[in-house]
gemmi code that builds the backbone of each chain (N, CA, C; Angstrom):
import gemmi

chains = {
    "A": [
        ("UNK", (-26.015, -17.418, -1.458), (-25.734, -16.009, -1.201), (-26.324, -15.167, -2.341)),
        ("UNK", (-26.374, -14.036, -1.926), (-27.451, -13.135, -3.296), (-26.031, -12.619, -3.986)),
        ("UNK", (-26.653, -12.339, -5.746), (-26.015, -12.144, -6.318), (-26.705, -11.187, -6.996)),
        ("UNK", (-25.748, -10.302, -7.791), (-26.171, -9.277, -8.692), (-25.520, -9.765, -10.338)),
        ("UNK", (-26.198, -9.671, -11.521), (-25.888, -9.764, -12.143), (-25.855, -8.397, -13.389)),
        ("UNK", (-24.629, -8.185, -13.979), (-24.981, -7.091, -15.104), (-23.966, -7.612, -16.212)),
        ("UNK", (-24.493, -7.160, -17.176), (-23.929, -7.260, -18.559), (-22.380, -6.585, -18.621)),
        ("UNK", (-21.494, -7.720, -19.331), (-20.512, -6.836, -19.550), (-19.795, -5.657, -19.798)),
        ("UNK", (-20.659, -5.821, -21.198), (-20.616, -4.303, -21.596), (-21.584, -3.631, -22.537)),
        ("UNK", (-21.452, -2.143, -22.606), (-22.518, -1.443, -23.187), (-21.711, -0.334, -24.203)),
        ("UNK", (-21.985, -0.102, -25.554), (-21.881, 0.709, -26.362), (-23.213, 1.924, -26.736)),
        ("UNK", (-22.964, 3.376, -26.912), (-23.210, 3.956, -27.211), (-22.690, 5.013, -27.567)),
        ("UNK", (-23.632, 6.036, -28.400), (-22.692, 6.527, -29.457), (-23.083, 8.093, -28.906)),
        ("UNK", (-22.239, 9.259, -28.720), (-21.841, 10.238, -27.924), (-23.470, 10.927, -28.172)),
        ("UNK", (-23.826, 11.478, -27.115), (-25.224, 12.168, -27.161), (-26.389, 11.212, -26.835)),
        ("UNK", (-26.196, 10.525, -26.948), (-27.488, 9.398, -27.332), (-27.709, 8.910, -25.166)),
        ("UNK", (-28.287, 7.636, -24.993), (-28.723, 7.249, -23.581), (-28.435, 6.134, -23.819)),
        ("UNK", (-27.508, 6.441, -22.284), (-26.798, 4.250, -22.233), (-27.797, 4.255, -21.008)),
        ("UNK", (-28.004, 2.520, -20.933), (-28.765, 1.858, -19.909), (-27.807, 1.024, -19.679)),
        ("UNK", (-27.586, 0.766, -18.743), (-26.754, -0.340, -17.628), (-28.034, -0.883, -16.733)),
        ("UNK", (-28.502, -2.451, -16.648), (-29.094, -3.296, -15.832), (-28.267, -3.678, -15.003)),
        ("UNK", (-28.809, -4.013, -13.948), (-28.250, -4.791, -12.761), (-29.756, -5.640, -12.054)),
        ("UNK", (-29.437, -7.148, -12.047), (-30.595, -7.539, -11.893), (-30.596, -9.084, -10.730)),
        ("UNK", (-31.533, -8.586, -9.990), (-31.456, -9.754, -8.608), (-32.535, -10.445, -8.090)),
        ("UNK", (-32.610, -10.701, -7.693), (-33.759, -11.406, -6.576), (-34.441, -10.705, -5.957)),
        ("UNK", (-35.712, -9.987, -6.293), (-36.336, -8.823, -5.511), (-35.269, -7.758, -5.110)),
        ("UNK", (-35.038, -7.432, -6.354), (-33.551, -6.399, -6.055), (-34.486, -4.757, -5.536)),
        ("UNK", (-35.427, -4.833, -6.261), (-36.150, -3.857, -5.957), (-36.816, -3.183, -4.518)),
        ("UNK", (-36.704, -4.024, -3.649), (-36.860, -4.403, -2.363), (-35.614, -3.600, -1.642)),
        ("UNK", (-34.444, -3.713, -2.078), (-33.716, -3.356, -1.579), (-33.219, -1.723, -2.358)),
        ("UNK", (-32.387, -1.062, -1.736), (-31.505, 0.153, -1.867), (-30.203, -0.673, -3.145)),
        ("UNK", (-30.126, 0.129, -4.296), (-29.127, -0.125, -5.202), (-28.648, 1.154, -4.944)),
        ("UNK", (-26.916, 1.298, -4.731), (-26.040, 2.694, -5.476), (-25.076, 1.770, -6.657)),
        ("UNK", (-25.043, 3.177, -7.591), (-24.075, 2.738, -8.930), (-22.718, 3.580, -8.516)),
        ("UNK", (-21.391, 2.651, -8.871), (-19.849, 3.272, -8.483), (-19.824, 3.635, -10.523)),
        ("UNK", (-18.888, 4.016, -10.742), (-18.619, 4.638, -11.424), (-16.805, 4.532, -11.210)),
        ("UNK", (-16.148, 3.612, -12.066), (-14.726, 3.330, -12.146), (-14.148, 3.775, -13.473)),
        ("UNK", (-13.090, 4.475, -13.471), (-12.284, 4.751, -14.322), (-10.844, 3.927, -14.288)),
        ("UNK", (-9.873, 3.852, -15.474), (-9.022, 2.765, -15.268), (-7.913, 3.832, -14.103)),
        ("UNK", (-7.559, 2.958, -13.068), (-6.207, 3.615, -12.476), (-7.055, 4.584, -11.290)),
        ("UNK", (-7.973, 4.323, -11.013), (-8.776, 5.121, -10.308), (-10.018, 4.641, -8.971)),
        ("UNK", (-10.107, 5.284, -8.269), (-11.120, 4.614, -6.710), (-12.635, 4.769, -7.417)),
        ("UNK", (-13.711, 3.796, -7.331), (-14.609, 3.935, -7.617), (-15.486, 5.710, -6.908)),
        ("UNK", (-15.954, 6.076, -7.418), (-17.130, 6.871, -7.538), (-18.500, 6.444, -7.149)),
        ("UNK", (-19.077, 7.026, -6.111), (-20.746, 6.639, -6.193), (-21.319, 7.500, -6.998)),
        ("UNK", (-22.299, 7.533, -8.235), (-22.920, 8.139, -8.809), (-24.433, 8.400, -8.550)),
        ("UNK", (-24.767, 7.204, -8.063), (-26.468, 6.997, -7.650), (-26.565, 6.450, -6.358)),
        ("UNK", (-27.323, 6.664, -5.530), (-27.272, 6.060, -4.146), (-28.681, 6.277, -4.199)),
        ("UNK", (-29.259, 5.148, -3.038), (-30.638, 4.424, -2.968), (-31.584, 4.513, -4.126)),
        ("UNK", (-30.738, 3.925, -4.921), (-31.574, 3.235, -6.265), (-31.849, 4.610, -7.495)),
        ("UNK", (-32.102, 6.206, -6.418), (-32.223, 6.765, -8.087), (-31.952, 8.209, -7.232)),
        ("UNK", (-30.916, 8.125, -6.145), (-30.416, 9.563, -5.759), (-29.364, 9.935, -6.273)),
        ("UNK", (-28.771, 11.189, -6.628), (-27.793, 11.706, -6.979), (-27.047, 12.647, -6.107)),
        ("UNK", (-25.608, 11.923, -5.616), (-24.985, 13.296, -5.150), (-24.509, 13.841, -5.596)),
        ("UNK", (-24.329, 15.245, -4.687), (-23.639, 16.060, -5.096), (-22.257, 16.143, -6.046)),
        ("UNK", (-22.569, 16.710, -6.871), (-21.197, 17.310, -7.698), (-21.681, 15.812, -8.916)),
        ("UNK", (-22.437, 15.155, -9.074), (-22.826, 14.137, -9.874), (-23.943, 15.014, -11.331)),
        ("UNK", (-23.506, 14.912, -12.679), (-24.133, 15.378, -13.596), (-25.817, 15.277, -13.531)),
        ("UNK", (-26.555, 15.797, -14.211), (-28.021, 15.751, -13.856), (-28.348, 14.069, -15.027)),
        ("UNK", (-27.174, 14.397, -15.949), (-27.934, 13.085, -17.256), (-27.763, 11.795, -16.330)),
        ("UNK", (-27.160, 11.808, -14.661), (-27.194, 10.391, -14.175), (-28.197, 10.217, -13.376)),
        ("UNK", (-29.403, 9.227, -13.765), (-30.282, 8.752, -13.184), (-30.438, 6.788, -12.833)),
        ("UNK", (-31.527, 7.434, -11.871), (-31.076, 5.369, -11.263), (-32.743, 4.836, -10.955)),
        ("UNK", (-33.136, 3.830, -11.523), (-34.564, 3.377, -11.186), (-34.222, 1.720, -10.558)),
        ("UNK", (-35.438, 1.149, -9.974), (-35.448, 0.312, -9.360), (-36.361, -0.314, -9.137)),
        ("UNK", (-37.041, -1.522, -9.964), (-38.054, -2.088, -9.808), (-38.423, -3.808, -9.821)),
        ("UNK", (-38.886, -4.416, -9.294), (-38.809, -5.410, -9.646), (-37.418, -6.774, -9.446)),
        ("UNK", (-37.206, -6.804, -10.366), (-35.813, -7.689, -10.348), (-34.848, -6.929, -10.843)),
        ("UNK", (-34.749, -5.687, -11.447), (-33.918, -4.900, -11.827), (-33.493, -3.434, -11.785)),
        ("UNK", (-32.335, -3.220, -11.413), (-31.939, -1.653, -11.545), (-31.472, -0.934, -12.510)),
        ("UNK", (-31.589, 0.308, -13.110), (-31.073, 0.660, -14.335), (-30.898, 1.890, -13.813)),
        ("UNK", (-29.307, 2.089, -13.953), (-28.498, 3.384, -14.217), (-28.708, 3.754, -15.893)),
        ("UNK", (-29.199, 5.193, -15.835), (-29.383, 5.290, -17.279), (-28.501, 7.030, -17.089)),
        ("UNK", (-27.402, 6.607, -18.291), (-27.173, 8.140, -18.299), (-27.462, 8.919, -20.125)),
        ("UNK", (-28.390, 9.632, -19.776), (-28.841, 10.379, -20.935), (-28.162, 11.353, -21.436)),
        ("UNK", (-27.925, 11.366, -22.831), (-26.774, 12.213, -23.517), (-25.322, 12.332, -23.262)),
        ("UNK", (-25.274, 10.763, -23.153), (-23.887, 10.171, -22.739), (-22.837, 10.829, -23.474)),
        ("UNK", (-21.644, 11.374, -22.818), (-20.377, 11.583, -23.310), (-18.885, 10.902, -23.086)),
        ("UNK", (-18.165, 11.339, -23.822), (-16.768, 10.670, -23.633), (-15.885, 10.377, -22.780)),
        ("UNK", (-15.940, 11.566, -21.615), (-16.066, 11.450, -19.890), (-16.905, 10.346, -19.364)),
        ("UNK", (-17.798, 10.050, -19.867), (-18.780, 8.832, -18.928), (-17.955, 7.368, -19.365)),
        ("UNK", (-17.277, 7.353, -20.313), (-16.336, 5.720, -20.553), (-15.854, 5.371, -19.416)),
        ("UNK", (-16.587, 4.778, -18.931), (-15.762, 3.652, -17.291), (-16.668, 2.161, -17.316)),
        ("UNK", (-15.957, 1.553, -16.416), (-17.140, 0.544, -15.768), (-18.087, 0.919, -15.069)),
        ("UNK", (-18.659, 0.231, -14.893), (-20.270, 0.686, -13.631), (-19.976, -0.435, -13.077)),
        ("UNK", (-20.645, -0.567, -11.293), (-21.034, -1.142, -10.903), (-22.185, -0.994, -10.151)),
        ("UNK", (-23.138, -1.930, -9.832), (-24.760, -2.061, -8.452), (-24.003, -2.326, -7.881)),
        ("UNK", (-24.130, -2.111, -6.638), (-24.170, -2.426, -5.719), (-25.458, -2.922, -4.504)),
        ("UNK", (-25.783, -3.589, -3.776), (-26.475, -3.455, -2.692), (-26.041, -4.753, -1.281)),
        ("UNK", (-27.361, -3.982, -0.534), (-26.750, -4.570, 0.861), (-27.851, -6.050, 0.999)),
        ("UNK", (-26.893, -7.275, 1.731), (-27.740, -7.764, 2.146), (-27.270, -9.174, 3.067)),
        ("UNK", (-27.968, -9.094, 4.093), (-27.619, -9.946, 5.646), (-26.014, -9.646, 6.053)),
        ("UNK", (-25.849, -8.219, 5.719), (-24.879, -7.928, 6.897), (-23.266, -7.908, 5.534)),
        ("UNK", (-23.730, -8.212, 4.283), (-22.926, -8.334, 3.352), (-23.097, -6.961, 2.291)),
        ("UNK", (-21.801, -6.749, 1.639), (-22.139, -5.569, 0.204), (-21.810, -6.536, -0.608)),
        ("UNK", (-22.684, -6.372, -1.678), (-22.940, -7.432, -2.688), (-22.632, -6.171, -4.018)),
        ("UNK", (-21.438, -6.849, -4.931), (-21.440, -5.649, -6.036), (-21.394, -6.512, -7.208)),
        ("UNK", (-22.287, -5.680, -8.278), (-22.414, -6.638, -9.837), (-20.831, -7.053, -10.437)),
        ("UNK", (-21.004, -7.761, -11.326), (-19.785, -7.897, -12.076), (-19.417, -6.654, -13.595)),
        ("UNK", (-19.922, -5.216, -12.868), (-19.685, -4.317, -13.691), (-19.907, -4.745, -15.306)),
        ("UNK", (-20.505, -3.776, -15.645), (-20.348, -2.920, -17.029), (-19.493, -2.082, -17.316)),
        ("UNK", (-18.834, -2.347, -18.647), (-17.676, -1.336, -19.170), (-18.957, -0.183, -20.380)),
        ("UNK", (-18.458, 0.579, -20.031), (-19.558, 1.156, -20.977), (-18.297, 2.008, -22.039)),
        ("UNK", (-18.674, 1.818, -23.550), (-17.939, 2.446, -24.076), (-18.684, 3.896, -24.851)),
        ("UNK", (-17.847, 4.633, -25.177), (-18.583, 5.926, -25.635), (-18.332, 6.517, -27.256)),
        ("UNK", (-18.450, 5.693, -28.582), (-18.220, 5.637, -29.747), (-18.825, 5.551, -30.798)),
    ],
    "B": [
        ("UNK", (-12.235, 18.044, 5.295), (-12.372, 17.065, 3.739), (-11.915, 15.851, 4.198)),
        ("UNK", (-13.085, 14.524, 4.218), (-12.819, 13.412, 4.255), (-11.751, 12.582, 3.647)),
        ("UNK", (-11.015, 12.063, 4.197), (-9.681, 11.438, 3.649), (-9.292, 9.836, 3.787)),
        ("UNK", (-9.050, 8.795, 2.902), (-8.824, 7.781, 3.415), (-7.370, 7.430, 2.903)),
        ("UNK", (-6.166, 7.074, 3.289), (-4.844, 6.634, 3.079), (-4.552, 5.423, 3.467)),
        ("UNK", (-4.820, 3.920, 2.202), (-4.403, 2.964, 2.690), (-2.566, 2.516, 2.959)),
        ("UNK", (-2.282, 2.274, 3.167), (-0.864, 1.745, 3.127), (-0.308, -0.027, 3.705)),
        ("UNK", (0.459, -0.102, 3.253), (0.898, -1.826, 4.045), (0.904, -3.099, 2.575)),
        ("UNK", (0.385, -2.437, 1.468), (0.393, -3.487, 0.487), (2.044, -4.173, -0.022)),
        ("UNK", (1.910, -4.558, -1.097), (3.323, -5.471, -1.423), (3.538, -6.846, -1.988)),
        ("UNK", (4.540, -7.321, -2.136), (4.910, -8.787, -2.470), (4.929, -9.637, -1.499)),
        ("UNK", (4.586, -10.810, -1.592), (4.391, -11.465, -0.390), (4.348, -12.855, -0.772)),
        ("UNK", (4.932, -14.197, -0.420), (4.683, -15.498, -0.743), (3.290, -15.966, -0.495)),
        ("UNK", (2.931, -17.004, -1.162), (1.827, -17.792, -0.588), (2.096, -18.132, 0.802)),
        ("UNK", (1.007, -18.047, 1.340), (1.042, -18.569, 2.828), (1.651, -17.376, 4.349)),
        ("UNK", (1.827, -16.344, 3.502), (2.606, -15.336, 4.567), (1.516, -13.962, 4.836)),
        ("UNK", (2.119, -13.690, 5.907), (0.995, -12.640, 6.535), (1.179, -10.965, 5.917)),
        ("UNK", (0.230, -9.802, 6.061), (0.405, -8.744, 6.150), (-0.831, -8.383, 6.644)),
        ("UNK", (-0.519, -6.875, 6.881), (-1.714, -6.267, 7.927), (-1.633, -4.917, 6.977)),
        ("UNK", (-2.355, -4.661, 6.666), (-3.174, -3.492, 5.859), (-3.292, -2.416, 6.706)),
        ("UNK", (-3.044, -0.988, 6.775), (-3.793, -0.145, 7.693), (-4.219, 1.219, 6.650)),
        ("UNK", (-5.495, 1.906, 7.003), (-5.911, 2.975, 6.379), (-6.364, 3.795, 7.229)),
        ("UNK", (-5.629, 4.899, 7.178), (-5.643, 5.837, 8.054), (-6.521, 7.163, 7.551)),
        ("UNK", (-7.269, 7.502, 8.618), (-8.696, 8.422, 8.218), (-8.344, 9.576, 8.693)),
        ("UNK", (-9.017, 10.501, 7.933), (-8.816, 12.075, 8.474), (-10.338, 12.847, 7.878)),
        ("UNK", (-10.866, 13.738, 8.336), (-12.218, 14.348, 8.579), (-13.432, 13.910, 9.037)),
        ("UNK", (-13.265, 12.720, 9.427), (-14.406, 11.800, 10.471), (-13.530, 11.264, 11.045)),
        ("UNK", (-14.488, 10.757, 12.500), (-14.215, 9.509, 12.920), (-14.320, 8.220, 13.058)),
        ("UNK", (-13.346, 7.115, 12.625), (-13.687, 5.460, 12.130), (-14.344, 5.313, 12.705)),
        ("UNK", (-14.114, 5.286, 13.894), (-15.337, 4.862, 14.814), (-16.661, 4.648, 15.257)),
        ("UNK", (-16.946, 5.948, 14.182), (-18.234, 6.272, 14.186), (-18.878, 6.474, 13.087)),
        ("UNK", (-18.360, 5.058, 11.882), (-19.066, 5.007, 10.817), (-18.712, 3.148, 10.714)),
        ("UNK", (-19.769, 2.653, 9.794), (-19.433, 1.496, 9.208), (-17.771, 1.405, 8.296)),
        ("UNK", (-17.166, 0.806, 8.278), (-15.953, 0.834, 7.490), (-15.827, -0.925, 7.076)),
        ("UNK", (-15.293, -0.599, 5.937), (-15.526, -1.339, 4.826), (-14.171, -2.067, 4.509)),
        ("UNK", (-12.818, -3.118, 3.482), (-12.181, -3.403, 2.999), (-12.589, -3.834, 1.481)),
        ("UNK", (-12.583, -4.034, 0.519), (-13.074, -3.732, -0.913), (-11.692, -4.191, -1.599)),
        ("UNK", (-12.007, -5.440, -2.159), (-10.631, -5.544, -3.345), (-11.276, -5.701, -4.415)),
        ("UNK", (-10.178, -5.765, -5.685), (-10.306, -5.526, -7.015), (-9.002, -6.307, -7.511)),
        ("UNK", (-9.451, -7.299, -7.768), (-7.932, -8.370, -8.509), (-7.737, -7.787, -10.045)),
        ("UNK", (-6.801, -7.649, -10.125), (-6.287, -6.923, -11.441), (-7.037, -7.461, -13.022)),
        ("UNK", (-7.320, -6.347, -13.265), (-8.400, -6.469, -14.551), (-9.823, -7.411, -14.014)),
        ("UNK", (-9.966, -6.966, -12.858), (-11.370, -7.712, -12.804), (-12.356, -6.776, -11.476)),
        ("UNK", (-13.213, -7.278, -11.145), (-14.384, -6.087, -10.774), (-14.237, -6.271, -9.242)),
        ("UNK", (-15.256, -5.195, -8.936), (-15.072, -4.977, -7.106), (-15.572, -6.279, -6.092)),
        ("UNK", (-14.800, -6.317, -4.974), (-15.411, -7.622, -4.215), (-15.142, -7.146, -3.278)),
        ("UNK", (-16.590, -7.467, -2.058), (-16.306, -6.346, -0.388), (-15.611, -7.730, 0.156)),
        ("UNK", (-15.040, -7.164, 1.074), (-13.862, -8.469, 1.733), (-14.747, -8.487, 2.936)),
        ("UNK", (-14.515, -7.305, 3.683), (-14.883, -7.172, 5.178), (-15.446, -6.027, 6.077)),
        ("UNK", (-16.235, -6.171, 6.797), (-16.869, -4.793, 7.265), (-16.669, -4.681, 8.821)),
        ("UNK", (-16.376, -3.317, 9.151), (-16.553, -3.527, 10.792), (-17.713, -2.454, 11.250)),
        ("UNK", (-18.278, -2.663, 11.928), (-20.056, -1.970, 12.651), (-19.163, -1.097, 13.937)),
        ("UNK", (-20.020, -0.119, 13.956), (-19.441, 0.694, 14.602), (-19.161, 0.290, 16.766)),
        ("UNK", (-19.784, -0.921, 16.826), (-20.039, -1.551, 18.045), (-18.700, -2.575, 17.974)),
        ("UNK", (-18.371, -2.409, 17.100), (-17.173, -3.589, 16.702), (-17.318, -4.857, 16.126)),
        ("UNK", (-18.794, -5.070, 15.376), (-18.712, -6.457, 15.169), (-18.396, -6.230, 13.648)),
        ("UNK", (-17.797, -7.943, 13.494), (-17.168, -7.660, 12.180), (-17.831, -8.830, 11.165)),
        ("UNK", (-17.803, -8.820, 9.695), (-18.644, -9.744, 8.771), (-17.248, -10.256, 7.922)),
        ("UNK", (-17.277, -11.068, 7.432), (-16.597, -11.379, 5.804), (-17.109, -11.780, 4.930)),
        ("UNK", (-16.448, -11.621, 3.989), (-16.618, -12.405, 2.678), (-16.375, -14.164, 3.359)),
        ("UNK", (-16.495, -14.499, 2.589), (-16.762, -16.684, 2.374), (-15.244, -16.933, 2.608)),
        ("UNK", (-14.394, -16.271, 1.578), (-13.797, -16.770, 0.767), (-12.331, -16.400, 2.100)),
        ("UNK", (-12.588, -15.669, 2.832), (-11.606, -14.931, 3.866), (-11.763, -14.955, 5.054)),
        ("UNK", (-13.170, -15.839, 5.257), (-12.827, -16.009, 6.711), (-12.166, -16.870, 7.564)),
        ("UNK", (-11.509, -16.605, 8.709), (-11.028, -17.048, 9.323), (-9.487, -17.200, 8.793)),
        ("UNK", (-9.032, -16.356, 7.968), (-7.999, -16.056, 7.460), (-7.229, -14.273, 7.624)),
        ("UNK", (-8.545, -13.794, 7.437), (-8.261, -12.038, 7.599), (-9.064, -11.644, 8.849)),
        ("UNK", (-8.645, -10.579, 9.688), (-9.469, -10.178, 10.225), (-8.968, -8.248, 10.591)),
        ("UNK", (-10.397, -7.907, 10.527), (-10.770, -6.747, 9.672), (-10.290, -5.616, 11.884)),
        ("UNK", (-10.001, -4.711, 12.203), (-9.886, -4.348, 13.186), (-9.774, -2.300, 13.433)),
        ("UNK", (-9.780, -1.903, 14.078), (-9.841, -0.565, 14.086), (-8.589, -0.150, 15.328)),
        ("UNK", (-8.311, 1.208, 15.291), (-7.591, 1.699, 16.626), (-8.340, 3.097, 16.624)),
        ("UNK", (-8.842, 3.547, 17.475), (-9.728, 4.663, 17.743), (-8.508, 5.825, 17.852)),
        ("UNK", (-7.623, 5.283, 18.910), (-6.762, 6.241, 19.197), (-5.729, 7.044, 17.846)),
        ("UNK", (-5.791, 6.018, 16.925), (-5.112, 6.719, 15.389), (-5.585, 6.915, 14.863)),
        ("UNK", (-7.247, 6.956, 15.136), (-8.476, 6.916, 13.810), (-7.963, 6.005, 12.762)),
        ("UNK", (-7.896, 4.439, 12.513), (-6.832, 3.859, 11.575), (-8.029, 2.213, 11.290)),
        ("UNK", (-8.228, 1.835, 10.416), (-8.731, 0.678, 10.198), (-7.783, -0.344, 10.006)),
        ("UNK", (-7.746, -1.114, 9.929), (-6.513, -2.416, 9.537), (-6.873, -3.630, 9.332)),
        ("UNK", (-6.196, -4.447, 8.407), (-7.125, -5.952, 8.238), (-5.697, -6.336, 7.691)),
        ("UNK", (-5.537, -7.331, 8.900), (-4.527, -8.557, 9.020), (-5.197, -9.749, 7.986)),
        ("UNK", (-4.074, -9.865, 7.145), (-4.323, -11.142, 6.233), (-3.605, -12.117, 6.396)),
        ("UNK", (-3.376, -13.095, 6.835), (-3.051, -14.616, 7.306), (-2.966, -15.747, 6.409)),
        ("UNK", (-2.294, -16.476, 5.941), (-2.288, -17.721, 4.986), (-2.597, -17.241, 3.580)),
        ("UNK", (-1.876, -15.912, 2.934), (-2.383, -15.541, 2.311), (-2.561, -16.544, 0.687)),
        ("UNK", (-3.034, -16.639, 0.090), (-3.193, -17.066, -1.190), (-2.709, -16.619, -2.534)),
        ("UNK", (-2.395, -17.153, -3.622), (-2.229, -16.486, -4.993), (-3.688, -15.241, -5.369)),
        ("UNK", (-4.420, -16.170, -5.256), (-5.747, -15.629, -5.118), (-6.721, -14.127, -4.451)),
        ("UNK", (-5.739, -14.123, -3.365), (-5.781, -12.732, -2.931), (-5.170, -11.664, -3.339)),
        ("UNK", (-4.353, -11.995, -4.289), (-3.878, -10.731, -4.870), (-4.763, -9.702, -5.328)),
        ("UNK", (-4.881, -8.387, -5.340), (-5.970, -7.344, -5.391), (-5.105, -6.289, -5.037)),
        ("UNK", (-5.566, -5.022, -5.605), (-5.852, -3.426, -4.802), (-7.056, -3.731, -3.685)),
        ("UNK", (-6.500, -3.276, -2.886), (-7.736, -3.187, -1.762), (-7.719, -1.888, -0.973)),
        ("UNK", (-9.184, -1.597, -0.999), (-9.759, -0.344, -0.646), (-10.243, -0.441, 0.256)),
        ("UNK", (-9.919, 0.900, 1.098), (-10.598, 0.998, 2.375), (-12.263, 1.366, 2.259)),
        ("UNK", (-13.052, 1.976, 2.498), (-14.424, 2.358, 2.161), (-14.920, 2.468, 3.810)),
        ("UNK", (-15.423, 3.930, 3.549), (-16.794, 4.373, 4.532), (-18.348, 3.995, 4.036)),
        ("UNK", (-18.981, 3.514, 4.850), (-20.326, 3.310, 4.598), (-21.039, 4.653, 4.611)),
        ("UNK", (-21.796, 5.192, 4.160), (-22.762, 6.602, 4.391), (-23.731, 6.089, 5.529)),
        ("UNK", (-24.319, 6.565, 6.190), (-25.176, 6.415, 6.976), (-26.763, 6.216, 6.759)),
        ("UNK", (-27.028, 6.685, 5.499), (-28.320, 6.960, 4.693), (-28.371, 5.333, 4.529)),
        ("UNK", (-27.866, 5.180, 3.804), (-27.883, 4.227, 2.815), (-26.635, 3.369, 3.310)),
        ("UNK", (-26.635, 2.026, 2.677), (-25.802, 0.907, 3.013), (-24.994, 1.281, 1.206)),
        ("UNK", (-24.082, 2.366, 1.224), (-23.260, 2.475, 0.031), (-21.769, 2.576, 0.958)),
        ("UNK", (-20.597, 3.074, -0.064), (-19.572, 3.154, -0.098), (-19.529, 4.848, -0.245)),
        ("UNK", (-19.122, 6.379, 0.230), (-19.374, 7.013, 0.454), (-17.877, 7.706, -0.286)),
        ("UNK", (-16.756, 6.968, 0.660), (-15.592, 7.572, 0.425), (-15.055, 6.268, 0.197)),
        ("UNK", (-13.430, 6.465, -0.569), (-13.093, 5.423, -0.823), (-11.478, 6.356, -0.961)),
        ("UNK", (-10.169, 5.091, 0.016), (-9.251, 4.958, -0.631), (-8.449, 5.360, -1.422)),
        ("UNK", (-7.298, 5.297, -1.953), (-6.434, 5.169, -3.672), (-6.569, 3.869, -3.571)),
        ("UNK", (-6.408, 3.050, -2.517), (-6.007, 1.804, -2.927), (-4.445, 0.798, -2.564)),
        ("UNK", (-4.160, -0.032, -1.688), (-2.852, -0.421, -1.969), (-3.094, -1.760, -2.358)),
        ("UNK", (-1.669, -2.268, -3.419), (-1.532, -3.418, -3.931), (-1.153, -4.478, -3.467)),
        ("UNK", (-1.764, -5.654, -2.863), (-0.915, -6.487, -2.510), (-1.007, -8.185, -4.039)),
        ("UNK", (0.481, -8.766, -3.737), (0.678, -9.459, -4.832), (1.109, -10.425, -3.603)),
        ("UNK", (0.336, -11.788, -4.286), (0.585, -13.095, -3.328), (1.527, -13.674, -4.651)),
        ("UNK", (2.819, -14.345, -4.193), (3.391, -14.725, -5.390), (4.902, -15.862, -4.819)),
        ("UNK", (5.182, -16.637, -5.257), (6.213, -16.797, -5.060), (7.168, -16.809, -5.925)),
    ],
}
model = gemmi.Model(1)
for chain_id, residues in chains.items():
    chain = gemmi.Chain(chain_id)
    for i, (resn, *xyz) in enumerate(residues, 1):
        res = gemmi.Residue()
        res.name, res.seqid = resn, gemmi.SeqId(i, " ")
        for name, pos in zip(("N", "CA", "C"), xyz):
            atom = gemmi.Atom()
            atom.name, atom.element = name, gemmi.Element(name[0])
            atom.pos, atom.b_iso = gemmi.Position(*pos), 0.0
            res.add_atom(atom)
        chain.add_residue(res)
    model.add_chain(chain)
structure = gemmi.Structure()
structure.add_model(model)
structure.setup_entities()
């Protein structure tokens, strides 16, 4: 079965640009969205088909997709952005989601 | 304004049943992909089960032929009967709309808790 893999976790320090990978098997091939979890809270989509943003979503959240890997990158990260992340994508009829990133903001 | 309200979670022994229902308001179930989504405590998202708007339904590995995922048009209401349940299934589980664009999660849930335990 396909799997997504991402790094536990990610530190960066307020202002600066976190990168979150998520990385698969011709992941690039496919549509990635990033959720966006806070503790005590329903995930968030932040990025949908690999580097769209909806509505009411900050402009510093961007999403690329190439290859074997996806990267949610949010630029001039703040103290509001501390959650997990997750990829997500689709495949043979399944949603396949990474084992999240905690991203911290310090 | 799109709305999803799961309800039906709880305590429950190994091996005993419950039926989940999430009840929708500003669309109709019917006429979107709909999703089940758990999250076992302190640990990350896992899709359980999906139903297609024709009615066919998918699972996870780990749940089939144990849960099965179902709709009622007439309550606008999703529901997923869980059967033989496990320690293992314990989770928040979320309801989820698919977007139509894209194969994402659109709307989502609060969430109800169920605890397999004896």
């Amino acid at each position: 079965s396909y799997e997504l893999t991402q790094a536990p976790s990610v530190s960066v320090s307020p202002g600066q640009t976190a990168i979150i990978t998520c990385s698969g098997d011709k992941l690039g091939d496919k549509h990635v969205c990033w959720y966006q979890q806070k503790p005590g809270q329903s995930p968030v989509v932040v990025i949908y088909a690999s580097n769209k943003r909806p509505s009411g979503i900050p402009e510093r959240f961007s999403g690329s997709n190439f290859g074997n890997t996806a990267t949610l990158t949010i630029s001039g990260s703040q103290a509001v952005d501390e959650a997990d992340y997750y990829c997500q994508a689709w495949d043979k009829n399944a949603y396949i989601f990474g084992g999240g990133t905690r991203l911290a903001v310090l | 304004e799109v709305q999803l309200v799961e309800t039906g979670g709880g305590l429950i022994q190994p091996g005993g049943s419950l039926r989940l229902s999430c009840s929708a308001s500003g669309f109709i179930v019917g006429s979107k992909y709909m999703s089940w989504v758990r999250q076992a405590p302190g640990k990350g998202l896992e899709w359980v089960s999906v139903l297609y708007t024709g009615r066919t339904t998918y699972y996870t590995d780990s749940v089939k032929g144990r849960f099965t995922i179902s709709r009622d048009d007439s309550k606008n209401t999703l529901y997923l009967q869980m059967d033989s349940l496990r320690v293992e299934d314990t989770a928040t589980y979320y309801c989820a709309r698919s977007n139509d664009y894209s194969n994402f999660f659109d709307s989502w849930g609060q969430g109800t808790l169920v605890t397999v335990s004896s």
